[in-house]
BAVO-231421 format. One line per 2 residues: number of its first residue (from 1); for each residue x, y, z of N, C-alpha, C. Coordinates in pm, 1 decimal. Layout:
! BAVO-231421
NUM) X Y Z X Y Z X Y Z; ...
! end
This chain:
! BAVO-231421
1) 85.6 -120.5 0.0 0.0 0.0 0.0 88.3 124.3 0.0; 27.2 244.5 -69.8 137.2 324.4 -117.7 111.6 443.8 54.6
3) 224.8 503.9 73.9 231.3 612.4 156.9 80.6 709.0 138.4; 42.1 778.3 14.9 -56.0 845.9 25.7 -169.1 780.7 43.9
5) -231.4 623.3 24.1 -369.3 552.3 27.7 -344.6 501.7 174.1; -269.7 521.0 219.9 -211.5 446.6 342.0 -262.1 530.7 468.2
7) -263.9 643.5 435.8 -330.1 838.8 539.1 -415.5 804.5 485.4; -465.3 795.0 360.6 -646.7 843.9 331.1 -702.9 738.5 407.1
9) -648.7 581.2 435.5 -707.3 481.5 490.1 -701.9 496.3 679.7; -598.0 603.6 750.2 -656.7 612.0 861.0 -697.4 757.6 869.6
11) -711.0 828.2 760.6 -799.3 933.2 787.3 -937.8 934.5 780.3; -1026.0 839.3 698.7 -1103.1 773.7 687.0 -1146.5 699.1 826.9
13) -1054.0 617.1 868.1 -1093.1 545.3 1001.0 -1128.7 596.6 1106.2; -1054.7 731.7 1135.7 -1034.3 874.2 1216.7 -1190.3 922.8 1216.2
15) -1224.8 975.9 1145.9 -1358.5 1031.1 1097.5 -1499.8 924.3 1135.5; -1466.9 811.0 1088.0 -1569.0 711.0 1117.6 -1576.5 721.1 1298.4
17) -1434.3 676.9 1338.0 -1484.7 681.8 1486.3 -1535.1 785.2 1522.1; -1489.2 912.2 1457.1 -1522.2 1039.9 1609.0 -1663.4 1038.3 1562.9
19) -1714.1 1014.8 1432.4 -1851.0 1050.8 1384.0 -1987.1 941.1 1378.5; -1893.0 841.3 1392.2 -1961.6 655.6 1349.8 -2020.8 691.0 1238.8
21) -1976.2 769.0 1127.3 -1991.5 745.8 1012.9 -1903.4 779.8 875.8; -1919.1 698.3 822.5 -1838.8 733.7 655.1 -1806.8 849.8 577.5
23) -1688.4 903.7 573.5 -1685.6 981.9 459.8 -1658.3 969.3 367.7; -1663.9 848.1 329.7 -1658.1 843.9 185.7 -1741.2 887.7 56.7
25) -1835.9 922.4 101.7 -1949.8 971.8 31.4 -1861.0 1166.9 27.2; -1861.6 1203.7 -112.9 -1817.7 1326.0 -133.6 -1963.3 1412.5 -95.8
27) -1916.7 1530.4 -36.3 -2031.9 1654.5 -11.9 -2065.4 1694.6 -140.8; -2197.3 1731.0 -153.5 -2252.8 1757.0 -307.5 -2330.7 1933.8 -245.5
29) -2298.8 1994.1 -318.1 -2411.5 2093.2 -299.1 -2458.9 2188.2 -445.7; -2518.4 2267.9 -464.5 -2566.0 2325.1 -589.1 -2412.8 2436.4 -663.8
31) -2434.4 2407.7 -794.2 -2320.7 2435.0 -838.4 -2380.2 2530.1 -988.5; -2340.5 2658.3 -1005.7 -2280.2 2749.5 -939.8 -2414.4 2751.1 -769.2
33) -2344.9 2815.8 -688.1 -2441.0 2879.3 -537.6 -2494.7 2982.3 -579.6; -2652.9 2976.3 -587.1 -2732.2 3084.9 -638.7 -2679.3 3184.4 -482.9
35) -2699.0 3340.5 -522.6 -2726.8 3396.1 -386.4 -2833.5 3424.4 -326.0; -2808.1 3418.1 -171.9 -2974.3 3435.0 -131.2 -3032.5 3553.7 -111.9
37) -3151.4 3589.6 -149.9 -3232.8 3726.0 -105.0 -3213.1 3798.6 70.3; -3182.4 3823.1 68.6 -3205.8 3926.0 183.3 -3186.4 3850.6 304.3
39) -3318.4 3841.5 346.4 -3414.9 3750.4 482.1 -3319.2 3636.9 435.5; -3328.9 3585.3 337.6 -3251.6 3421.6 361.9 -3130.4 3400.1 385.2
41) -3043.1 3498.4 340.0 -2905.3 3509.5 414.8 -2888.5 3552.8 527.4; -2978.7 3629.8 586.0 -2956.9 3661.0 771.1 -2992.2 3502.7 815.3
43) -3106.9 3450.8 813.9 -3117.4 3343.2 830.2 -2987.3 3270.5 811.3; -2957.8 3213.6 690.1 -2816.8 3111.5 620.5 -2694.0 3148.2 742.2
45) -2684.8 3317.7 757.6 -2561.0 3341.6 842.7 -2604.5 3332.7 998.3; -2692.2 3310.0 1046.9 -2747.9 3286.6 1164.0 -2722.7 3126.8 1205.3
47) -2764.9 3057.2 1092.6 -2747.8 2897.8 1113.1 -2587.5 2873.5 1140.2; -2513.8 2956.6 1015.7 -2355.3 2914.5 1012.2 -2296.1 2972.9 1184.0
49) -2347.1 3052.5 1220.9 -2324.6 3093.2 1310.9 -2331.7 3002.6 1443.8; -2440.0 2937.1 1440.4 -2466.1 2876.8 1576.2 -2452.2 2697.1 1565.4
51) -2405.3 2687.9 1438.3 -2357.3 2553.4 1391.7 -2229.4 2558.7 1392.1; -2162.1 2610.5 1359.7 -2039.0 2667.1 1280.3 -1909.6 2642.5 1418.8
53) -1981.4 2636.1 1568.0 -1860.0 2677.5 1664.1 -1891.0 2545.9 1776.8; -1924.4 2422.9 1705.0 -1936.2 2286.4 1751.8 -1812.2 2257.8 1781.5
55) -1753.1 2200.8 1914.1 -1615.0 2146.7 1943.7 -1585.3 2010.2 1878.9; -1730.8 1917.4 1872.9 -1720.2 1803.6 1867.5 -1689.9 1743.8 1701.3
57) -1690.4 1634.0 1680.4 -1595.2 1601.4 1543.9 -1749.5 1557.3 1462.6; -1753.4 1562.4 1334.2 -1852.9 1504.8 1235.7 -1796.7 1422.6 1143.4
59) -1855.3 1381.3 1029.5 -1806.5 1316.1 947.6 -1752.7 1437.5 821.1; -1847.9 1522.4 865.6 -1851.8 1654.3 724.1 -1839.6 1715.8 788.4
61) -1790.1 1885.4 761.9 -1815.3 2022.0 789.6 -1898.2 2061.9 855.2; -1899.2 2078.0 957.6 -2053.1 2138.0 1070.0 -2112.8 2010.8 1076.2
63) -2114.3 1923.5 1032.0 -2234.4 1796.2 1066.6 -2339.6 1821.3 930.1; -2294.2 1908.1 792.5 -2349.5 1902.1 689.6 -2352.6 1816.6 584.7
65) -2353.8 1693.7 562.5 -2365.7 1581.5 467.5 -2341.6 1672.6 335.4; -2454.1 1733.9 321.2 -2487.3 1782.3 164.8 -2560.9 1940.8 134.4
67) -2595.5 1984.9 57.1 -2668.5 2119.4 76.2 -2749.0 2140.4 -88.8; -2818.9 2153.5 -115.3 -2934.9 2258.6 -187.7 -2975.9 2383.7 -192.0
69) -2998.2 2470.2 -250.7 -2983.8 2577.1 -253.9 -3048.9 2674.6 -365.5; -3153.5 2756.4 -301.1 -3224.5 2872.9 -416.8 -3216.2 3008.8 -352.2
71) -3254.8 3065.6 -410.4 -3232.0 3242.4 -314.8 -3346.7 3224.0 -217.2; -3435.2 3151.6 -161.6 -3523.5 3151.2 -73.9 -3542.0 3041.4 -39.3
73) -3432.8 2959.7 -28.1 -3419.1 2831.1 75.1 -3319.2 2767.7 85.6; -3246.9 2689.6 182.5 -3156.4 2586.5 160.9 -3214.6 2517.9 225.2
75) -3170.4 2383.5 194.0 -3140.9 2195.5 228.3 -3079.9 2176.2 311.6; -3055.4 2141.3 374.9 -2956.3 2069.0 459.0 -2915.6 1913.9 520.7
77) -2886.4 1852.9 424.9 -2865.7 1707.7 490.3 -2782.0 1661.2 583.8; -2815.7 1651.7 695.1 -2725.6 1628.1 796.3 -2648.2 1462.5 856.4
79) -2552.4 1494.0 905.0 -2474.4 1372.5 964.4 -2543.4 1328.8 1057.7; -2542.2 1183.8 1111.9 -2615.8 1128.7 1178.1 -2575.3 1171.4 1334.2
81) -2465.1 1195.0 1352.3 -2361.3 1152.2 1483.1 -2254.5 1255.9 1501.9; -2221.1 1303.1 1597.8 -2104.1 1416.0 1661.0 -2036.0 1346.3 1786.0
83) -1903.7 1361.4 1743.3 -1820.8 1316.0 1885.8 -1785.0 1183.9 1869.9; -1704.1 1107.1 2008.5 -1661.0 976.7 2010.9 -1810.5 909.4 2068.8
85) -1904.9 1000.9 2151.5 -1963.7 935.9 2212.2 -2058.4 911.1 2135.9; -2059.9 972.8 1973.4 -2186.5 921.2 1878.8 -2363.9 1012.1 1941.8
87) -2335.7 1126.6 1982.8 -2454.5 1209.4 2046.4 -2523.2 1238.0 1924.3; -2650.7 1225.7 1910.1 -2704.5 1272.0 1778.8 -2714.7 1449.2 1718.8
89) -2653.2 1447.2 1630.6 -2638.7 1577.9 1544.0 -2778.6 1603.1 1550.3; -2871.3 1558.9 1442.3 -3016.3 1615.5 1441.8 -3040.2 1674.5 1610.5
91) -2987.1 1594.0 1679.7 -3056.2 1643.4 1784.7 -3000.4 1815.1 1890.0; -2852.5 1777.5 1832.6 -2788.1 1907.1 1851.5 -2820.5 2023.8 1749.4
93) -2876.3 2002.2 1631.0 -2913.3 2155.7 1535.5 -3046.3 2191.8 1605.2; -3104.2 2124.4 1672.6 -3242.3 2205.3 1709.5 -3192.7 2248.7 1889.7
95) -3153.4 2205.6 1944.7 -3044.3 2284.5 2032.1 -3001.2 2387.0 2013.0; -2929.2 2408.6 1898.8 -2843.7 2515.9 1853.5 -2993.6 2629.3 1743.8
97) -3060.1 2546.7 1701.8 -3171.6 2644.2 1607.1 -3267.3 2691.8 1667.3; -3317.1 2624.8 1732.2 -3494.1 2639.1 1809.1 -3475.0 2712.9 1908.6
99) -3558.1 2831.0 1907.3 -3536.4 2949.0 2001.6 -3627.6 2857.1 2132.8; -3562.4 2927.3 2254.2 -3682.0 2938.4 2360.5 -3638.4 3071.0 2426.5
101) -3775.5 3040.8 2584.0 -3701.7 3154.7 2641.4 -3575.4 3117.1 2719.0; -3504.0 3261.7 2778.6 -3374.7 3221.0 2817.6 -3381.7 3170.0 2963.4
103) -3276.2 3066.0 2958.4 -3272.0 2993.9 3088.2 -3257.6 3076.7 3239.1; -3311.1 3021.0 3331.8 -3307.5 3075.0 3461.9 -3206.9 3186.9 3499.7
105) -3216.1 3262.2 3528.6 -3075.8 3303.6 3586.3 -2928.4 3393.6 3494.9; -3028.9 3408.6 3305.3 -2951.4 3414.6 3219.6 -2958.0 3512.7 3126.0
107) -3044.5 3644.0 3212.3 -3036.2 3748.8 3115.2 -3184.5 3757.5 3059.9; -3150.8 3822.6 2908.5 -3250.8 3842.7 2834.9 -3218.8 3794.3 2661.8
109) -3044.8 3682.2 2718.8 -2990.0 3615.5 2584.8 -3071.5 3445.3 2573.1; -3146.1 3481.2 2430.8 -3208.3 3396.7 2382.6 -3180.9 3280.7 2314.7
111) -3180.8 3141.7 2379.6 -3105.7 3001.2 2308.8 -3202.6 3060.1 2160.1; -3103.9 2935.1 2046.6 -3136.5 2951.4 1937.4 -3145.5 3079.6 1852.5
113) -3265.7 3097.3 1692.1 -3253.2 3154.5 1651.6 -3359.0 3239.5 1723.4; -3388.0 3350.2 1731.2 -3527.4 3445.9 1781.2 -3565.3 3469.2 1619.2
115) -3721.0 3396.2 1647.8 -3806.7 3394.4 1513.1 -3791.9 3273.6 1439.2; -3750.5 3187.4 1428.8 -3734.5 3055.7 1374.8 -3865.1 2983.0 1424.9
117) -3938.0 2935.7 1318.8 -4039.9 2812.2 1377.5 -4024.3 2717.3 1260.6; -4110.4 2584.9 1337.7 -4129.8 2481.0 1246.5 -4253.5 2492.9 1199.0
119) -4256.8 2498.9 1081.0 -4337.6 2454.7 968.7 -4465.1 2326.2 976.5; -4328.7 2219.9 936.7 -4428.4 2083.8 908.2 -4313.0 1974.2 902.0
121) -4358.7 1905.4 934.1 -4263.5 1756.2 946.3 -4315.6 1667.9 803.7; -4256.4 1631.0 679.8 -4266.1 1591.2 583.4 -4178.7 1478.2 575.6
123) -4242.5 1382.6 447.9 -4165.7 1266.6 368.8 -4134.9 1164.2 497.5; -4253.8 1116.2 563.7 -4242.9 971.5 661.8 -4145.7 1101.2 801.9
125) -4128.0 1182.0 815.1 -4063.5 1237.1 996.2 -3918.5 1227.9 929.4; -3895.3 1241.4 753.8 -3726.2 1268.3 753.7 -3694.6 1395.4 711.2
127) -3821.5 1501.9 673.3 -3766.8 1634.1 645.0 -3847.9 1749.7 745.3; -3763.4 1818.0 842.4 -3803.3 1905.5 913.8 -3798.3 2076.9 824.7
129) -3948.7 2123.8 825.1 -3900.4 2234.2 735.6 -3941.5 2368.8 845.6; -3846.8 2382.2 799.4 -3821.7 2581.5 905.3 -3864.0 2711.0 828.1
131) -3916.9 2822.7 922.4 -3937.7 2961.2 854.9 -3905.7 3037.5 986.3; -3895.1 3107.3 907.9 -3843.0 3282.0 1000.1 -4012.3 3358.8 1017.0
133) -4012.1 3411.1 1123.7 -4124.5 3525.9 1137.5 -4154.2 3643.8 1150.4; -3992.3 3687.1 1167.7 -3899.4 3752.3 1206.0 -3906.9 3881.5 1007.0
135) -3951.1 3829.8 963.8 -3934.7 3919.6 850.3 -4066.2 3867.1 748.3; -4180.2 3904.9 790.7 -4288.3 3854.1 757.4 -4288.4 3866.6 554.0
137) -4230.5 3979.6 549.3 -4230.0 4049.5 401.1 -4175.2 3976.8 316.9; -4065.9 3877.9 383.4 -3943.7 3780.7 295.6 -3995.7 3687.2 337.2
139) -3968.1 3599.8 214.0 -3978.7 3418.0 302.0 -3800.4 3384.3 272.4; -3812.1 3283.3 425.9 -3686.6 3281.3 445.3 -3692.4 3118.4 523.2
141) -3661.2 3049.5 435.9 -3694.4 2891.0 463.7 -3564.7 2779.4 547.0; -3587.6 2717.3 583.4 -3485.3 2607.3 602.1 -3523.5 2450.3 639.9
143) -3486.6 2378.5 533.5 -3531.4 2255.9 567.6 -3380.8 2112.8 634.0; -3427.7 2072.7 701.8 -3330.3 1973.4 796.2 -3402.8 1813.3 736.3
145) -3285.9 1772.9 648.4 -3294.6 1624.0 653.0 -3220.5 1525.9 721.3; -3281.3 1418.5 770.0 -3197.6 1342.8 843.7 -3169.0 1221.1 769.5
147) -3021.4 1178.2 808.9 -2946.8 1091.2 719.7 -2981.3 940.5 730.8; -3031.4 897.9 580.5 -3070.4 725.1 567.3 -2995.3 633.8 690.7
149) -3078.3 566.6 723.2 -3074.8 465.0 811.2 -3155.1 518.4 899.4; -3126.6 640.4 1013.9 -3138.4 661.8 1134.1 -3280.2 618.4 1141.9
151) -3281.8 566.7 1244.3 -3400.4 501.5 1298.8 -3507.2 564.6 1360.2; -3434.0 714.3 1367.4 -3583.2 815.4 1449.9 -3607.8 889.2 1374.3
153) -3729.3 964.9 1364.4 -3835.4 1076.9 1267.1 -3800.5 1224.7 1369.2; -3776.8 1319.1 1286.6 -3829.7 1438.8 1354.7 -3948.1 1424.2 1427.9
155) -4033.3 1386.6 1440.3 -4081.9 1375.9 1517.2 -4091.5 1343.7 1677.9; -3998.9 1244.6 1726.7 -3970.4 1186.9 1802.5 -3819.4 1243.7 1866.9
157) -3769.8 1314.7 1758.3 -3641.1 1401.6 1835.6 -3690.5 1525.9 1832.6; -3773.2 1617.3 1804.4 -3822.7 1719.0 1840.4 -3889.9 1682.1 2008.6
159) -3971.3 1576.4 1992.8 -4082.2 1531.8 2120.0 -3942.6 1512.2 2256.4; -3840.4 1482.1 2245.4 -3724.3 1506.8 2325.3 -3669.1 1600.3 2361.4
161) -3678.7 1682.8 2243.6 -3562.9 1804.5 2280.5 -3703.3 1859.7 2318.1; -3796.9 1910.2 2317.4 -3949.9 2027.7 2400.3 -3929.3 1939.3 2523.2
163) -3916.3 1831.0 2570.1 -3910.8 1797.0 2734.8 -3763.8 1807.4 2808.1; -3628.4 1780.3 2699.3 -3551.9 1815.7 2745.6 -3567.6 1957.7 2810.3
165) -3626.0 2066.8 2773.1 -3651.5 2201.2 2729.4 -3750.2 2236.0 2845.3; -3837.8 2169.7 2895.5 -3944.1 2194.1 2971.2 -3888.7 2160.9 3092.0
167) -3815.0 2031.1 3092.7 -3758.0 1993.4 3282.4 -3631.3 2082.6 3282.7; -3560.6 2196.9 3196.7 -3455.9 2270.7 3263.3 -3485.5 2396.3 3265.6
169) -3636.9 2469.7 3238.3 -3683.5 2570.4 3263.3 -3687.8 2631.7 3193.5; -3707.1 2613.0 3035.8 -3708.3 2685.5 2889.3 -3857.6 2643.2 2840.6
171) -3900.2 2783.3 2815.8 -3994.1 2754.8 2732.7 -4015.6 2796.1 2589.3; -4013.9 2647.3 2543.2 -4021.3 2623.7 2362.3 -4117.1 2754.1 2328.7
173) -4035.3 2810.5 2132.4 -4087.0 2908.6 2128.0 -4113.8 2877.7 1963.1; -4075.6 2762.9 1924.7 -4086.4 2743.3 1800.8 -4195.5 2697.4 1758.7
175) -4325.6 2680.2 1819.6 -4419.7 2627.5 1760.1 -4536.5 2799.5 1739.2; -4511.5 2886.1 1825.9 -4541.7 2997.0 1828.7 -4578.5 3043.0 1721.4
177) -4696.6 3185.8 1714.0 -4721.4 3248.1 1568.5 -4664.7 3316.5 1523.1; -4617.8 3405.7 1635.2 -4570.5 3541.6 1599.3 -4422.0 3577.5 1684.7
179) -4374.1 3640.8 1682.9 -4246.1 3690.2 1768.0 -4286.4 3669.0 1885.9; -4278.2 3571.9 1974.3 -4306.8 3616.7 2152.5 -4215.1 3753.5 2196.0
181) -4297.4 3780.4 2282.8 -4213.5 3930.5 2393.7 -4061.2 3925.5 2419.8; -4049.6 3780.0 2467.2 -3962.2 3792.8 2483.3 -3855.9 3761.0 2384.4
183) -3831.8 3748.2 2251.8 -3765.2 3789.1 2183.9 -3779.0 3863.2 2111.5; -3878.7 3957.0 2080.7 -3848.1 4098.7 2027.2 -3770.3 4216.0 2176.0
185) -3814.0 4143.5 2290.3 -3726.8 4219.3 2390.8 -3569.9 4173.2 2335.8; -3536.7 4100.6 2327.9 -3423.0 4043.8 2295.7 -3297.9 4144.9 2159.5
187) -3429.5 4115.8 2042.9 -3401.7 4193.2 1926.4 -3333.7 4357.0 1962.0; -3475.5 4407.3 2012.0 -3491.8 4506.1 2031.0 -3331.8 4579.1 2132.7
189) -3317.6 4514.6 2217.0 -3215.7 4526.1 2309.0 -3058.7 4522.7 2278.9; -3036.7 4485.1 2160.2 -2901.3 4472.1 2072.4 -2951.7 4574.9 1902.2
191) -2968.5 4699.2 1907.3 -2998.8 4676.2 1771.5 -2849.2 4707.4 1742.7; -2759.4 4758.3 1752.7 -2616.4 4706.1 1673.8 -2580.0 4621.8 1599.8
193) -2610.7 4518.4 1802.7 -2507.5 4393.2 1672.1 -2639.8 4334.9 1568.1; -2732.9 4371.4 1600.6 -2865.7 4286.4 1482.7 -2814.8 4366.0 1366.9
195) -2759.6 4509.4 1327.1 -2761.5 4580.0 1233.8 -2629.9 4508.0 1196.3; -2544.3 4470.6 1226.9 -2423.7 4418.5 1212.3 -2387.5 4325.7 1150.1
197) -2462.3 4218.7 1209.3 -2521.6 4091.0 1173.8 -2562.5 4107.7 1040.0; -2707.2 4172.1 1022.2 -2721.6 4204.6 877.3 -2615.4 4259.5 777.6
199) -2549.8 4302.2 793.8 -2477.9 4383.2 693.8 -2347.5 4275.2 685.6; -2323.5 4185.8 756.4 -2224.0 4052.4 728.7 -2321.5 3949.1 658.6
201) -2442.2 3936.2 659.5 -2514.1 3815.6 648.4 -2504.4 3729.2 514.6; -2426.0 3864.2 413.7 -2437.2 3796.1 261.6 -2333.8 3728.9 283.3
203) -2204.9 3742.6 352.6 -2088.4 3670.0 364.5 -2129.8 3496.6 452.5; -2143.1 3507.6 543.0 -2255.5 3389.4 618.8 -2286.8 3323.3 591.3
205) -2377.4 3395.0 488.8 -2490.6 3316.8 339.5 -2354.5 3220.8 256.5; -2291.9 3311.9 187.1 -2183.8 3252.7 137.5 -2124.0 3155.1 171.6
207) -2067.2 3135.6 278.4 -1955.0 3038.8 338.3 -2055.6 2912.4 364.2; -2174.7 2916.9 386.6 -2233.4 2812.3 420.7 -2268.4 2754.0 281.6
209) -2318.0 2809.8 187.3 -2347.5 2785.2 44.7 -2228.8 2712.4 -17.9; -2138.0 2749.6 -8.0 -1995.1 2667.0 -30.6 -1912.6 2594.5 82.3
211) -1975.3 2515.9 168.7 -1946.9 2459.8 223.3 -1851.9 2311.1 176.5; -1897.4 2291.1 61.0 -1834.9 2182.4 15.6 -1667.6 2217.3 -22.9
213) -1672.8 2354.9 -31.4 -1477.7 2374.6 -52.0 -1387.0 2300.4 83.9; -1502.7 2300.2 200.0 -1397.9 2249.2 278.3 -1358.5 2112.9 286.5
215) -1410.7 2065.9 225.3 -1422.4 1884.7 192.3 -1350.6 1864.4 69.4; -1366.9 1926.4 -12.3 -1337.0 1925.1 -195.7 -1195.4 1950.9 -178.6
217) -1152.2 2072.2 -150.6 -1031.5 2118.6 -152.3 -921.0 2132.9 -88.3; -982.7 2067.9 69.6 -862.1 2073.0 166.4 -884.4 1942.2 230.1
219) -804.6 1885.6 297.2 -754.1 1813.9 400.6 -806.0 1796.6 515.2; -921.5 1967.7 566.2 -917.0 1969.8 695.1 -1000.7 1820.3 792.9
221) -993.4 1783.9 907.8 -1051.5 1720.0 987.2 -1144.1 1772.9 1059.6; -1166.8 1949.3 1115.8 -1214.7 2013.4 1152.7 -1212.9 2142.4 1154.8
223) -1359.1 2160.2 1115.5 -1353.2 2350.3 1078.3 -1443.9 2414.2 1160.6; -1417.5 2504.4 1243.7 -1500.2 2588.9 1280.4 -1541.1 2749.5 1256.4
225) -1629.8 2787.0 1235.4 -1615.6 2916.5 1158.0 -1754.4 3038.2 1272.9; -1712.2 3161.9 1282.8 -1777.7 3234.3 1403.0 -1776.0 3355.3 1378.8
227) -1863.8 3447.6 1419.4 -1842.0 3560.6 1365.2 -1850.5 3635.5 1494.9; -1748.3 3711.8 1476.8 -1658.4 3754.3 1611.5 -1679.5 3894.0 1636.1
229) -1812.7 3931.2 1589.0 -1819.5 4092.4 1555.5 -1760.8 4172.9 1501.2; -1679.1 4152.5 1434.0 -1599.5 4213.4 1342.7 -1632.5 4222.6 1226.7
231) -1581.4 4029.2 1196.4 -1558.6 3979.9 1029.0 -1557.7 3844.6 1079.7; -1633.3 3758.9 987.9 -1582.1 3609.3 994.6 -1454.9 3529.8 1018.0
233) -1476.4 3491.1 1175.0 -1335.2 3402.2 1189.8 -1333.2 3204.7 1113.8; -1223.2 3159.5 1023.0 -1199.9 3060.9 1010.7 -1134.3 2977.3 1067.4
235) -1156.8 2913.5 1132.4 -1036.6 2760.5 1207.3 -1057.7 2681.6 1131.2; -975.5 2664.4 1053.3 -943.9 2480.3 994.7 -829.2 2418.1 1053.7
237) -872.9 2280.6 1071.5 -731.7 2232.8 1135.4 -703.7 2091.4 1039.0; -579.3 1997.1 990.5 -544.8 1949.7 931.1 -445.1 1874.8 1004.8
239) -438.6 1697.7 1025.6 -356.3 1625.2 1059.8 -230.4 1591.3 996.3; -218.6 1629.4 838.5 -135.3 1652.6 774.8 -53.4 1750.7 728.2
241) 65.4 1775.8 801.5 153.8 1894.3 729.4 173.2 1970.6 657.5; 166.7 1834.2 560.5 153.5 1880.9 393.0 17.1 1956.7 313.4
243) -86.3 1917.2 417.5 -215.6 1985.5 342.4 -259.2 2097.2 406.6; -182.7 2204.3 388.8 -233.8 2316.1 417.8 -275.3 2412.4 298.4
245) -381.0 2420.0 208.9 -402.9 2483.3 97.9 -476.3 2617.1 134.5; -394.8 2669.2 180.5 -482.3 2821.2 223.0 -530.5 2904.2 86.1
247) -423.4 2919.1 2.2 -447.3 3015.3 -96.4 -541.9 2936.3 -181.9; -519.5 2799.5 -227.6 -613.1 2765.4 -290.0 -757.1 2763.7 -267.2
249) -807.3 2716.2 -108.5 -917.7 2729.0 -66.7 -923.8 2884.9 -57.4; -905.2 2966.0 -2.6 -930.7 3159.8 -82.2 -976.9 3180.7 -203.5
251) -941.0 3129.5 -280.3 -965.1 3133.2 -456.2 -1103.5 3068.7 -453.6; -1124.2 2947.0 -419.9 -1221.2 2908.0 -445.7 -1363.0 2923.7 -373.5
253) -1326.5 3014.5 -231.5 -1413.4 3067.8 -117.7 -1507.5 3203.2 -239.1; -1342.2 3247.2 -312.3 -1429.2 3396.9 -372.2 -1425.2 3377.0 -506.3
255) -1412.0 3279.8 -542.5 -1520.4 3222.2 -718.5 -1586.6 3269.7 -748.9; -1641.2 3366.8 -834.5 -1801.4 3370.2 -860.8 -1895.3 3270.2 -883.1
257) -1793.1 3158.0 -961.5 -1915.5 2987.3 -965.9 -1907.0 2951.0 -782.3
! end
């Protein structure tokens, strides 16, 4: 076995454990990345945001399998599994997505997105579809698929995470009509960084839309990406020396395809 099939064969192995699943399957997403309207990139950079700064290991980029993409929606096919201990991903994006109110003792900072609800649970409990309420004028969509095999429906990991949610003193806000109080108090109470936020969001939009450069073109094992009030911070990290393609992944971050 040659030196280079010899790394891809325990980098491969590497990935399976921390993720208990395969990467061998290449990330696919829409090619050229349409851009998104408005509302859907605050959204897109909101998700990258609160996905984006996971410690734990995936098989893909953020725990993103795959992606789809129109100016008023993305796809998202997700990894089954995060970590050595195999904790379910689906079950960590609605953690990280699904607003409630804020926990005991914790301010007036709101888990999740403020304005995010669920929709409708479609195709047998494997496609969870999301909207914003938050910008009534735009539609601003997001749908969560969960990856073949897994044995549970949105349904049944939503029905977990609202009781996880209820016995630690949060109350679920995603099934809601309209903005609850307490996150337009929320909104309302930062308009900076909300103005801030917006005016980065096409970049956000971006990096998540091309998510597949980090799979396609580099080496990395783990990327985390955050936006630090400034400008978008990147961490990629790479077990190999030799694969550090910075300039190349740059080029292909600001492609127009």
């Amino acid at each position: 076995m040659s030196r280079h099939s010899s790394w891809d064969s325990r980098k491969l192995r590497y990935w399976a454990e921390c993720s208990g699943q395969s990467r061998r399957a290449g990330l696919r997403t829409s090619h050229p990345a349409p851009s998104a309207a408005p509302a859907q990139a605050r959204l897109e950079s909101r998700v990258l945001e609160q996905l984006g700064t996971s410690p734990d290991l995936c098989a893909h980029p953020f725990g993103i399998a795959s992606l789809t993409s129109t100016s008023t929606s993305l796809t998202l096919h997700l990894d089954a599994y995060m970590g050595q201990e195999r904790y379910s991903f689906p079950e960590h994006c609605l953690s990280r997505l699904l607003p409630t109110t804020p926990a005991p003792d914790n301010g007036n900072d709101v888990p999740g997105i403020p304005g995010l609800r669920v929709s409708s649970i479609e195709a047998g409990g494997q496609r969870l579809h999301l909207h914003m309420v938050k910008d009534p004028e735009q539609a601003a969509t997001l749908v969560l698929v969960l990856p073949r095999g897994l044995a549970e429906s949105w349904e049944a990991i939503e029905h977990r995470h609202r009781h996880w949610c209820q016995d630690n003193g949060l109350r679920p806000l995603w099934t809601t009509p309209h903005l609850d109080p307490v996150e337009t108090g929320y909104l309302n109470a930062y308009p900076s960084r909300e103005g801030t936020r917006a005016r980065r969001a096409a970049v956000g939009s971006a990096l998540l839309r091309r998510i597949a450069l980090f799979h396609t073109v580099t080496a990395f094992y783990r990327v985390q990406c955050w936006d630090d009030g400034d400008s978008w911070k990147i961490d990629a990290r790479t077990a190999h020396p030799r694969a550090r393609w910075h300039d190349q992944l740059l080029q292909r971050l600001c492609h127009p395809r």
